[in-house]
Each structure stands twice: as C-alpha cells, then as structure tokens.
N, C-alpha and C positions, 0 to 999 in steps of 0.2 A: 735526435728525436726531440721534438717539444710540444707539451702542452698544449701551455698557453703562452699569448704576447708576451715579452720581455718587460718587466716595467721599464721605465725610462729613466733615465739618471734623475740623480739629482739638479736642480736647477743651481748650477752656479751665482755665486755672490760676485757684482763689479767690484772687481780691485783696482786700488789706487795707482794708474801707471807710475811707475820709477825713472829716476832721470838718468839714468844709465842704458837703460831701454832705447832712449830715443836715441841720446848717440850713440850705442852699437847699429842702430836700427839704421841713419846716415851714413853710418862708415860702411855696413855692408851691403847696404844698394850701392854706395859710386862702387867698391869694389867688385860687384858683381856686372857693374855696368864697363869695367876696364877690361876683367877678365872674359865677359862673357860665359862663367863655365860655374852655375850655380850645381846646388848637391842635384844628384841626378834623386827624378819623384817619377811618378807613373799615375796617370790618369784612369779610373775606371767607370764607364758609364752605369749610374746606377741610377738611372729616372724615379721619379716619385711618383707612385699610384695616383694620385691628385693632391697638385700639392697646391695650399692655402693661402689666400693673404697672410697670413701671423707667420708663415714659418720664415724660420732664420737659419742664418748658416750656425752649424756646429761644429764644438773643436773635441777629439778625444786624443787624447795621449796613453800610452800603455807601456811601462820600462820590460824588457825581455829578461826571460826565464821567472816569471812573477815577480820582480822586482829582484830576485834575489841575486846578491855579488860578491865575487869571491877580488881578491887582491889583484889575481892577474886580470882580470875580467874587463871587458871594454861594456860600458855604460850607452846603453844603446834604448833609445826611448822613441816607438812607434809614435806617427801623427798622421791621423785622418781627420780631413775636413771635411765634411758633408755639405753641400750648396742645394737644401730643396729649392732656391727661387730662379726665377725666369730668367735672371742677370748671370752670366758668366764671373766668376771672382778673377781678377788680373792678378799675377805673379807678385809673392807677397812673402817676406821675411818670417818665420819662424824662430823664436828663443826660445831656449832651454836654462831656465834658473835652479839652482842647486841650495838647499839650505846648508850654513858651513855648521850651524849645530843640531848634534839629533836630536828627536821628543822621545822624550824618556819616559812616557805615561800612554796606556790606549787612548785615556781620554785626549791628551794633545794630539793623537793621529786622526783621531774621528773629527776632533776640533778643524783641523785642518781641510780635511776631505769635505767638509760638509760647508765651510766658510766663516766659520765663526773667531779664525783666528789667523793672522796677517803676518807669520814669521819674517823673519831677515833671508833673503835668497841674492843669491849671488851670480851672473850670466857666466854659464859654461858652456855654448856649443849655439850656434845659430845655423840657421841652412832656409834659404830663398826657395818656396815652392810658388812651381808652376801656376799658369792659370789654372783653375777650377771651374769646369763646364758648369752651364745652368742644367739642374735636376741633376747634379752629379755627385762624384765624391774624389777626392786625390790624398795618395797615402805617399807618406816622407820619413825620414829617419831624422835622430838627432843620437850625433854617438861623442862620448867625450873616450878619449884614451887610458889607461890605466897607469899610463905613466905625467898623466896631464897632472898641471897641479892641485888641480880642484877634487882629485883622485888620490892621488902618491900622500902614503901615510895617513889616510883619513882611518878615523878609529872604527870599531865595529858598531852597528847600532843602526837606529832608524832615521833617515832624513828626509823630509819634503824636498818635490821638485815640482813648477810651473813651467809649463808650456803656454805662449803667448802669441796670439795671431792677428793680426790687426785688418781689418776690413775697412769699407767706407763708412757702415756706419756702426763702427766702433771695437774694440779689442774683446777677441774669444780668448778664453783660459781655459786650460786643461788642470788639475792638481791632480798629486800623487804622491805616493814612497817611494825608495828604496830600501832594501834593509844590509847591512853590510855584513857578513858573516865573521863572529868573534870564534872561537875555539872551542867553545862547548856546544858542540852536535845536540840537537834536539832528540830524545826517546818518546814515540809518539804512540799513543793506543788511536783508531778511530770507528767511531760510533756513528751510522748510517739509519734514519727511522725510516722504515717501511709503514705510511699510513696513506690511510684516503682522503684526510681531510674532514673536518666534521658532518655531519647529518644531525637531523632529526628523528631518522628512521630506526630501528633498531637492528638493523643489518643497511646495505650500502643497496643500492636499485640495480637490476640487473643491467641497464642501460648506464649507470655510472661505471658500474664494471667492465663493460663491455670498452666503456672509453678510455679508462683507466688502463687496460691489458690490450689497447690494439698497440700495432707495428708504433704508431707515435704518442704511446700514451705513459703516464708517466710513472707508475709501477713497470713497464714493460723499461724505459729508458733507468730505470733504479736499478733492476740489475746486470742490465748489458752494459750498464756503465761500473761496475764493479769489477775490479781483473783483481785484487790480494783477496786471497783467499782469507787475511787477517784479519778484515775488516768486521767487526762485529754490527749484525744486525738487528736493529730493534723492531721488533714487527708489532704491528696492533692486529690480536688475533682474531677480532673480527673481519677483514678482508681473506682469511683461509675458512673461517667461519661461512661464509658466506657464500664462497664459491662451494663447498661442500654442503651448504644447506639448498642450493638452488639444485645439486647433481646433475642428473642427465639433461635439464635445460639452463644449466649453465653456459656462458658464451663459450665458443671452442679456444678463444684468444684466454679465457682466463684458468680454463684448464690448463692450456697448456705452459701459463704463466706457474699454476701452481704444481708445478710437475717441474716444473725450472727451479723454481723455491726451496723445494723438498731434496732439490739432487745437490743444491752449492753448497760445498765444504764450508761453509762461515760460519762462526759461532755465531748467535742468535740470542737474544733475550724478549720474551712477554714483556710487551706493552699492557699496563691497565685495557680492558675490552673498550674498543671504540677511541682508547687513548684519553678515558675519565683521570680527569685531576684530583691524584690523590691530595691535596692541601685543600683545594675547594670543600670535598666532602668533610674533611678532619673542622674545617671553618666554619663547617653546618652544625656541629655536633658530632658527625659519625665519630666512633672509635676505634673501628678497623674501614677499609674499602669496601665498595660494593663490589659482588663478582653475582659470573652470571650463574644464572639457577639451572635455568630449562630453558634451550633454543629448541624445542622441536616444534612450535607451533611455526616454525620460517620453514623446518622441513619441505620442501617440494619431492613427493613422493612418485611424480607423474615419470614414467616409461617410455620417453619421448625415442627414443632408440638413439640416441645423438651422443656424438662424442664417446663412444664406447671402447676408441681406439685404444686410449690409456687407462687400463685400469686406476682405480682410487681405491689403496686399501682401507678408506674410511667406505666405502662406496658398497652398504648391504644387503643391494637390490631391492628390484622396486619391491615396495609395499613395506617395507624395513625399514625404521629411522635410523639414523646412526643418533650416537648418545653427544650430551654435552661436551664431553669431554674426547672424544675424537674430533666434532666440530672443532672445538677449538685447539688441537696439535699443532702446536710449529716444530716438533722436532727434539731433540735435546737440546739444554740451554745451560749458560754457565751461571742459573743460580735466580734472584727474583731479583728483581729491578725496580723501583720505581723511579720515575720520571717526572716531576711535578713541575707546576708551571713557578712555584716559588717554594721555599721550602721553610717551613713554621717548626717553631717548638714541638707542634703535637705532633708534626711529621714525624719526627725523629723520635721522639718518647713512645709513636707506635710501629716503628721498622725495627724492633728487635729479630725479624728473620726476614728481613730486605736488607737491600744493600739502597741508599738514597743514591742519588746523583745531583749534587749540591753547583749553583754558578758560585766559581772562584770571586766575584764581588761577596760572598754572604762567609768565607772564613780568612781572607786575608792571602790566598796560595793558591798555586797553578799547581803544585803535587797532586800527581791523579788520585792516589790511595792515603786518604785522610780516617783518623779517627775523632768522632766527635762527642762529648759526654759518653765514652763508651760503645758508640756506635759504629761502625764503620759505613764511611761512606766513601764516592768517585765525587769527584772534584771537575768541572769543564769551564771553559772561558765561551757563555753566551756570545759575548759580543764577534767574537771568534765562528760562531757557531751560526751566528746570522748573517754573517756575511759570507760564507762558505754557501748557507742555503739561497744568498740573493746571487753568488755567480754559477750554480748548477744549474739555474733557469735560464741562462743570458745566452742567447744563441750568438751576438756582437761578438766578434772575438776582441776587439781594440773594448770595447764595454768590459768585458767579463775581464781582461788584462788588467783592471786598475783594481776588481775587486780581489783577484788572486796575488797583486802586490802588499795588498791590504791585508788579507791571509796571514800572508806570508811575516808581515811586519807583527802583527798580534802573535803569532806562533811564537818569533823571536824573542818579544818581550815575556812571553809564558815561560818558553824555556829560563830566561834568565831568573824569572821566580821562583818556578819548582828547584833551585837548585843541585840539580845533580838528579832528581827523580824522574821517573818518565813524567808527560802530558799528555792525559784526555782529550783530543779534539772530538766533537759533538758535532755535528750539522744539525740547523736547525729544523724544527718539521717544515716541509712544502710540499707541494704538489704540483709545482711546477718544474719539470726537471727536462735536461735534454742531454741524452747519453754521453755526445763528444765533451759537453761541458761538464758534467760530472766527472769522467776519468780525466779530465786537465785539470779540475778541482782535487778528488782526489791526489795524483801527480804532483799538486803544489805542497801539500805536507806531510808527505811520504818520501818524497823523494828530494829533498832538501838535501844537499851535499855531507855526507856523513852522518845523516837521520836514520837511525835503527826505526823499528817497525815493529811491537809484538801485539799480543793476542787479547782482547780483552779480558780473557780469563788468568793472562799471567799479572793483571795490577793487581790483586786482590793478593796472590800470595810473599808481597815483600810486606816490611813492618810499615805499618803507615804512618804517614805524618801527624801528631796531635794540633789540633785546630778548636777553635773557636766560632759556632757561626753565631751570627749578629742578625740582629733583630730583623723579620719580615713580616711581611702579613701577604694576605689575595686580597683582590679589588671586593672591599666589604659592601658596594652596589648590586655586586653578585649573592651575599649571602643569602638577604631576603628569599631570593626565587627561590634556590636553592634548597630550604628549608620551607618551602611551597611547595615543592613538589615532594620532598621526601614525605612528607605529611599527604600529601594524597596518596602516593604510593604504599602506605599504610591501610590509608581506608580503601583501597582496590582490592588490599590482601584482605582484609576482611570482607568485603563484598563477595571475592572469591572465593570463599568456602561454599557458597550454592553453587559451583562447578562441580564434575563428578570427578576431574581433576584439575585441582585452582592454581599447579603452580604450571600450567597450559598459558592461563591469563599471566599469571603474575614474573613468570620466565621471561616474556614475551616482552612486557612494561618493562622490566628490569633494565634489558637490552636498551632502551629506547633510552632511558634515566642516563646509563653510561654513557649512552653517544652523544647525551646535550653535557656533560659534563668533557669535553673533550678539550682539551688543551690546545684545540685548535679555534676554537672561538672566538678569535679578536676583534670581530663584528659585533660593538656592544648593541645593536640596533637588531641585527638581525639573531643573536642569541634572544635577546629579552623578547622578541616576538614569537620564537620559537619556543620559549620556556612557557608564555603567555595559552601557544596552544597546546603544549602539552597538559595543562590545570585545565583546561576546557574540555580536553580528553579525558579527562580523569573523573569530571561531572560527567559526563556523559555516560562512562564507564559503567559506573555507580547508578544509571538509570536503563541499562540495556536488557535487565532482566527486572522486569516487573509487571504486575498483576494488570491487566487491561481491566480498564472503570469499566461494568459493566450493564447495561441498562436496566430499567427500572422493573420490573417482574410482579405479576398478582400473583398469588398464589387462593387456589377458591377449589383445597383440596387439601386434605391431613397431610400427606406426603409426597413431597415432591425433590425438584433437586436445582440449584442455582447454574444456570449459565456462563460458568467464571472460564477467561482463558488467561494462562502465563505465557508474557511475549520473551521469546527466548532473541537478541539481536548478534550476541555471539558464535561464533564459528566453534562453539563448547558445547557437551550438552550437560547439563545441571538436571541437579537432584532437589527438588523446591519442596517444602513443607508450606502448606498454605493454612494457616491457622485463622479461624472464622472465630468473632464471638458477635451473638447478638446482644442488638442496645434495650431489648424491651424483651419482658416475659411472656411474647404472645407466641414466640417463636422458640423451636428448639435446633441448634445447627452441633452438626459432624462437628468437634474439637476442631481436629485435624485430618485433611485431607494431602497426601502424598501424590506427588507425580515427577517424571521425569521428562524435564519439559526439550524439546528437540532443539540445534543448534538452527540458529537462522530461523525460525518459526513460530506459530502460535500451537499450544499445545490445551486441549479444552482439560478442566478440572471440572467435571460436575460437584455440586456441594449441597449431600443434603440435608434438608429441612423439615421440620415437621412444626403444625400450626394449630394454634387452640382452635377455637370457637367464637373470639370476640375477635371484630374489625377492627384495621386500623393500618396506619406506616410505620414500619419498621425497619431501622439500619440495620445491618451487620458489616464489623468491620472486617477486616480482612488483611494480612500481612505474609510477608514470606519470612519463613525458617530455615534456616540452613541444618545441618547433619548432627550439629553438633550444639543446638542449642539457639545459636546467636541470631536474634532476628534482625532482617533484613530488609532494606526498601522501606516504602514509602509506603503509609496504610490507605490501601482502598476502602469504601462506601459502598455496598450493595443496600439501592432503596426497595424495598418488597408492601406491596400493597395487601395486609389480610385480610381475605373476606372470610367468616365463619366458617363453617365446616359444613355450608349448605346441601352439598351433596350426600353425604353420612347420611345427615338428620334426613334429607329427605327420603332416604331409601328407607332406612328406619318407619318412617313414619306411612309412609306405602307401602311399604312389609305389616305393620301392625295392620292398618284398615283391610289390608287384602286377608290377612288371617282372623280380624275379626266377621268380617260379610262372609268368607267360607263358613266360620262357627256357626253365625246366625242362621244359614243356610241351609247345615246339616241339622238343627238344634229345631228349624219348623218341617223340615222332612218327616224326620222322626216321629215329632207331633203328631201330625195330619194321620202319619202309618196307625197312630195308636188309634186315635178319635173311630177309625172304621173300622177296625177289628171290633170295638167296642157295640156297633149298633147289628152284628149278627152273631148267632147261638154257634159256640164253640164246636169243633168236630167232636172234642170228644164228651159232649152231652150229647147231641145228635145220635151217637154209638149208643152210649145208655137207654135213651127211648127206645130205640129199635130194639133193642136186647129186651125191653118189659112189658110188649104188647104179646095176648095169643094168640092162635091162628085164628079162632073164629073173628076177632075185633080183625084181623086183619083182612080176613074174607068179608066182615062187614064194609072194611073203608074198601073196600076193591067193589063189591058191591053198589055202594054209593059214591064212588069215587069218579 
C-alpha cells in the first residue's frame, strides 16, 4: 500500500574511473566473446509513461538479505538498469568493487552513500548483462563466494561496495554497504509513530482522514504493516481524537481503522496532541507543555445513522458529547513520553515525570536506557531513524534494498556502541508508508541473525547508563512566531471570558496552537505562513464580538432608549455587559445594560436615556464588560442629537391655557348668574307683602285691577 510517489534517489556523484576497471573490462568481453556463455540476466518490459528528452538510463544495486552477512554466506548484490530512452542499451559488462577496509563512523557510511567520499574498492565479481530494450529495464546478479578471497577471513564490520556500468554516453554507479556480522547479536527495542503529519487545523479534516484510512492509505499501511506484537507505538492522540470527535459522520474506513488500533496487543505511548514540540515551546518560555483543554467544540453531534455497526465505547449518543479525555484515549500506555525535535537544557530540568527520548549524537551512546542529571531518559540513533522512515515509503524494491543495507549497517554500529545494552530503534515520523515496505523495514532489524527483540516497557526497568547530553538548541528563527502566538493566545483567553463558556473558544485555539507546533513542520515556508495566519485569526478573534457603531439618533422626548446591537460572529453565545457613559451633562444613560447576545447573530440592547431641556450633540461611549469585571473590545460612539424637552413643555403649557380659559369661563358664568338675580325682588320679600296686605286693600286691587 502507498501513499504517496517514492521520492527518488539520490543523485549520484561522477566518480573517477580506475584503471583496473578498464582492464577487467577488456579481459572479460574477449572472454565472453570466446565462451559465449555470459551470467544469465532476464529482461523485463517496463515502458515509461512518457518518457523525456533528459531522461537517462539508471543503475541500482541492492546486496541481499539487507546487506547483512554471515561467514558462510555468498555475497550476492542485485542490478537493475532502467533504460527510459528510445535507444535500446547493447550487452554491457557490470563490476562489483568491494572496499578491503570498513568505515568505522555512521558519518563515513552516509559520507559514502551520498558521494562525498572516494574509498579504495577493490574488483570482486563481474557479469556481462544483456541488451536493455528502450523504455525498459534488465535485472543481473553479482555474487562473490564465501570462500573467494575477497571474502575468507574478512573481519566483522561495515564495507562499501560499487557497482559500475558503462554506457555510450558514460559510466552509471550504483554505491552501498555490506555489514559483516561480528559476535555480539544486537538487543533491539522499536519505536513505530503513528501521526498524520502536520495541520493547521486543530483536528485533521475529515477528507484527510478519509485518505489517511483508505485500503492505500498510510495510517491503514502503519498497521497492516506491523506483525510483533513488540513493537511499541507512538500515537499522536489527536488522530483518535478526531475520528471520535467527528462520530457517526466519521468516514467508515477510519472507524474501522480505529477499532484496529484499540484491538492490537502493542504497547503504545501519547504523542504531545497533534505531535507539538516540546523544546520549541520550553524555547518560547513555557515551563511545562501545552495540553489540550476542551475539544468539544470539534464535537460533531449530528445522528447521521452511519457506521453504527461498531459500537465506540467513547460513542454517547447523539446529542451527548463525550469529554476531553475519552476523545483523547489510546489505551494503556507504558508511562509519558516525550518526543522532541531536539532536546535542550530546559527539556530535561522539566521531564522530571517523563521519560525524554534523547538522539544518541546529544550523549555520546546508543544504550537505550540512559540517565542524565538525574533524569532518566531512551536514547535513539536519528540518523538510523531516518532512513528506516525514507525505506517504509519506497515501493522500488532494488530502491528500498540500499536503504535496508543502510539500516542494517547503522544498527551494527549502534550495537557496537551501546556495548552489551539493548538499542532503541525509532522510525522517523512520515506519512508516507506502504505496508510490504514497512514489515521488510521492520524485518531488517528484528530479525538480524541472533537479534532478541523486547518491549518498550522492558528498557526502562534495567540500571541505565549515566550520560552526559551536550549542548542543543531549536532553529531560534522559530522562536519569534512562537512567542507570537502564545501571546495572542493569551489575549483570546481574555477576550473569552464574554463567552458563557470561554474555555468552548479557547479549548478549540489551544488545539490549533498544538498542531502548528508539531514536529512535523520542516517546511520553513509553509510553517511561517501558517503561523502568519494563525496571528490574523487571533485579530479577528478578538473582534468577533463587538458592539455594532450605531447611527446617529435625536432624541426630542425626556425618555427614550438607544438603538445599540451586539454582533455575536461566534458559534458561542456570550454573556455581554455593555457599559454606556455619556460625554456631556445633557443626557442621562442606564450604567449598564446586560444581554445575552446569540451565537452567529446580531442581538438588539436597547439603552436607555433620559434628556434635559437644552439642545445640542451628544456622545456616549459604549464598551463591552465581561462577567467578571474586565472590559472588553473596542469603545463604540453613539452621536444623539438633543432637542429640548418640547413636547413636556408643550403639553404643560396647553394644559395650563386649557385650565385657565375653563377658570375664566366658569368665573363670567357665575358673574352674569349674579348681575340678574340682582335686578328682581327676592321670593322671599314677595312672601312678606302678600302676608301684610288686608282683605279689603286686596278687594280694592281686584277691584281696580
């Protein structure tokens, strides 16, 4: 299963042909040209997709069982030529040069591989291969015997060998090891990381996962390429995190990936979240690691009915988040680990309850179980470690054969250094892996002739070795950022206390902070632009809840109330205090006004006000409060036009007139009633005359009447 593309070799360095070369090269053409009866090779058509002006033929050589050989053992070294061009190659002599001393240093082996360095090699085995079709390839052997003499009593140890092929236009090389096996079997622990490779995200995309966990993807090839149940695994718990935050719309390829995970017997240890470097953070300032807070804003709650075949005991139903700390279960582990990309002073002065895992360049030893100032740490061989992770990806088998020789040769040299102790081997992180090539990786140093095999957890219980590590630092171009973001990280946590729960936000950021700090980052271009947009998130962050500028308002009334709204941009909902003061004494405003402003939304605050009697423009400012005191955002402007209190006074003053024209009203009524009672004779004088007249006056007025 793979990935991605293989990268492609190294480009070989022209070496200087030797003069031995050319006459072996003479004597066995006439010989092959007498006998007729060259090494028998086999041709296999392998056309090139489109193949280019620039391409040339290539040479690979790969020595069998990964380089490694035992006394009786016949020295047998694979050769494939590749021909991408149009030209068929005519039948062509291959040599096999053998160094007669070994390199006693990794650096002399890398030196060699890579062309930097021109040993003394000596011709032990030639063999005439056939034509080579155009767009083809032809595979040859070169075997020397164990009783040959370039063989018989050679000491145990590491030696370069050249393969040499000569074309028209000009001599292909293949270089390589052997390593000869001495008498001290190798005790090996190995250490396998399970990660995805860095993000910027604060969990991995459900489409990354999706690729990650199909039939060829390369968490799916990590553990189908594992058969010792010994092999200890280092997981970075955000990829369990993650499949268990997405649940029932998780892909079915990564459930089922993580239901694989949970069943293999392997010891296991926690990766820092997202695989953050603890050195990086120690080189920022921090004093302890960042861990995570609260993943349940990744939660995906939704009921999709999918993938319900396997239960998840993290899994508690819909509508139910599971907690941080189920999210992140791998399992039982054999104790805390950290994994740094280098390892500093402060690492170690803060892993008094970790165990470090130091590269053997930084104390001088390949012993796995070292103590250092007191500390106890695992000891590995990088260089060991890197090339293990550059043949797990190499689908080439004659490719991936020079890097398992290579392995194989560094393992050698480690054993001779840990003297008598087991060795840590490490793989280093990728993400490009392909199952077959993984268990022949693993295979190469497990199964070395007489190599025991134990548990990660059994290095830690012998006495370990005392060591010394030696000065390092991290790439100090990274601190800056670094110390950029934690400092916004800071002011978000303070912003988020206007959440109704802040560690929703700041749970959330945390995740993200971990995943740019991941040990996977060797893209200084594409890190510092990622770091670049994380600060820009951080500003924005810091402006997603705040008071919308509100327009300009008269007020032409004692009481009224301000048209304020808070824009709520988060998927939170917040608790906002909005604290109002006016700039001028014409106005009176609410202190404070309280609202719970909705996620994703505008949430209206009315604010009110009360207004003298004199004209004029008036601010008030306006800020948000959080719960606990500390104010927040940016201070808004409300501009209010006063105009007097026209409408009072006017009512006022049309209530007075209306009650004085009624007075006047009733006050000439009255009058007028008086003036006319006044000009006729009362009833009761009327009564009195009548009562004082006698009859005869009154027969008189009737008389004259």
């Amino acid at each position: 299963m793979t990935v991605n593309t293989p990268q492609p070799a190294a480009p070989r360095t022209p070496r200087r042909r030797r003069p031995w070369r050319a006459i072996a090269t003479t004597a066995i053409m006439l010989g092959a040209l007498l006998t007729g009866l060259p090494i028998p090779a086999h041709a296999a058509a392998t056309p090139s997709p489109s193949p280019t002006v620039s391409a040339q033929p290539s040479l690979h050589a790969s020595p069998s069982a990964s380089g490694v050989l035992r006394s009786a053992d016949v020295l047998r070294v694979t050769v494939r030529v590749d021909n991408p061009t149009n030209q068929a190659l005519p039948a062509t002599e291959a040599t096999l040069g053998l160094g007669p001393q070994p390199l006693r240093t990794a650096d002399e082996i890398l030196d060699w591989l890579d062309g930097s360095t021109t040993p003394e090699l000596t011709q032990v085995a030639t063999s005439v291969l056939t034509t080579v079709p155009a767009q083809g390839s032809l595979e040859g052997a070169l075997a020397v015997q164990p009783t040959a003499a370039a063989l018989k009593s050679r000491a145990p140890g590491v030696y370069p060998f050249e393969v040499t092929y000569s074309t028209a236009d000009g001599e292909l090389t293949s270089t390589g090891v052997i390593t000869v096996l001495g008498k001290t079997a190798p005790t090996v622990s190995v250490v396998v990381p399970v990660t995805a490779g860095p993000t910027a995200d604060g969990m991995i995309s459900a489409d990354r996962l999706a690729q990650l966990t199909a039939p060829d993807g390369a968490l799916t090839a990590l553990l189908a390429g594992i058969s010792s149940p010994e092999v200890v695994l280092a997981i970075d718990p955000a990829i369990v995190a993650t499949v268990r935050a997405l649940g029932r719309t998780a892909p079915t390829s990564a459930t089922d990936w993580l239901t694989r995970l949970e069943n293999m017997p392997n010891p296991r240890v926690a990766l820092q979240y997202g695989d953050a470097d603890v050195a990086l953070q120690f080189a920022a300032g921090l004093t302890s690691p960042l861990k995570p807070t609260n993943l349940t804003a990744y939660v995906d709650l939704t009921d999709s009915g999918e993938n319900n075949a396997t239960p998840d005991p993290t899994d508690t139903g819909p509508g139910v988040a599971p907690t941080t700390e189920q999210l992140l279960d791998i399992g039982s582990t054999i104790g805390e680990i950290w994994w740094p990309s280098t390892v500093t002073a402060a690492v170690m002065d803060a892993s008094a309850n970790a165990t470090v895992m130091i590269p053997s360049a930084q104390v001088g030893t390949t012993a796995a179980h070292v103590s250092v100032s007191g500390r106890t740490a695992l000891v590995y061989d990088r260089r060991l470690g890197d090339v293990l992770a550059e043949a797990v990806g190499e689908t080439d088998s004659a490719v991936r054969g020079r890097s398992l020789a290579t392995a194989s040769a560094l393992l050698s040299l480690d054993t001779a250094t840990a003297s008598g102790h087991p060795v840590l081997v490490a793989m280093s992180r990728t993400t490009t892996v392909d199952e077959s090539a993984l268990s022949a990786t693993l295979a190469t140093v497990t199964t070395i002739p007489g190599a025991t095999t134990v548990s990660g957890g059994d290095l830690l219980t012998g006495e370990p070795v005392t060591a010394t590590l030696s000065a390092a630092s991290v790439d100090q171009n990274r601190v800056p950022l670094v110390e950029q973001m934690l400092d916004d990280a800071d002011a978000v946590s303070r912003f988020a206390r206007l959440l109704v729960e802040p560690d929703l936000l700041t749970g959330r950021e945390r995740a993200r902070e971990q995943q740019l700090l991941a040990v996977g980052w060797r893209d200084e271009t594409a890190w510092a632009t990622a770091m670049d947009a994380q600060h820009a998130r951080a500003i924005d962050l810091r402006n997603s809840i705040r008071i919308v500028q509100p327009p300009k308002v008269t007020l032409v009334s004692q009481g009224s109330k301000i048209p304020v709204f808070v824009r709520n941009d988060l998927p939170f909902p917040a608790q906002v205090d909005v604290v109002a003061q006016p700039l001028d004494l014409r106005v009176r405003v609410e202190p404070v006004t309280s609202v719970r402003a909705a996620a994703d939304a505008n949430t209206s605050v009315p604010i009110p006000v009360t207004a003298g009697v004199s004209n004029g423009d008036v601010e008030i400012s306006m800020q948000m409060r959080a719960s606990d005191g500390t104010m927040l955002g940016a201070v808004q402007y409300a501009e209010l036009s006063v105009r007097a209190d026209w409408e009072r006074i006017g009512l006022i003053v049309i209530g007075t007139l209306a009650v004085l024209f009624i007075g006047i009203g009733l006050f000439r009524t009255i009058r007028r009633r008086r003036r006319g009672d006044e000009s006729r004779p009362s009833r009761r004088q009327s009564r009195a005359d009548y009562r004082t007249t006698t009859p005869a006056e009154d027969a008189e007025k009737e008389t004259h009447g």
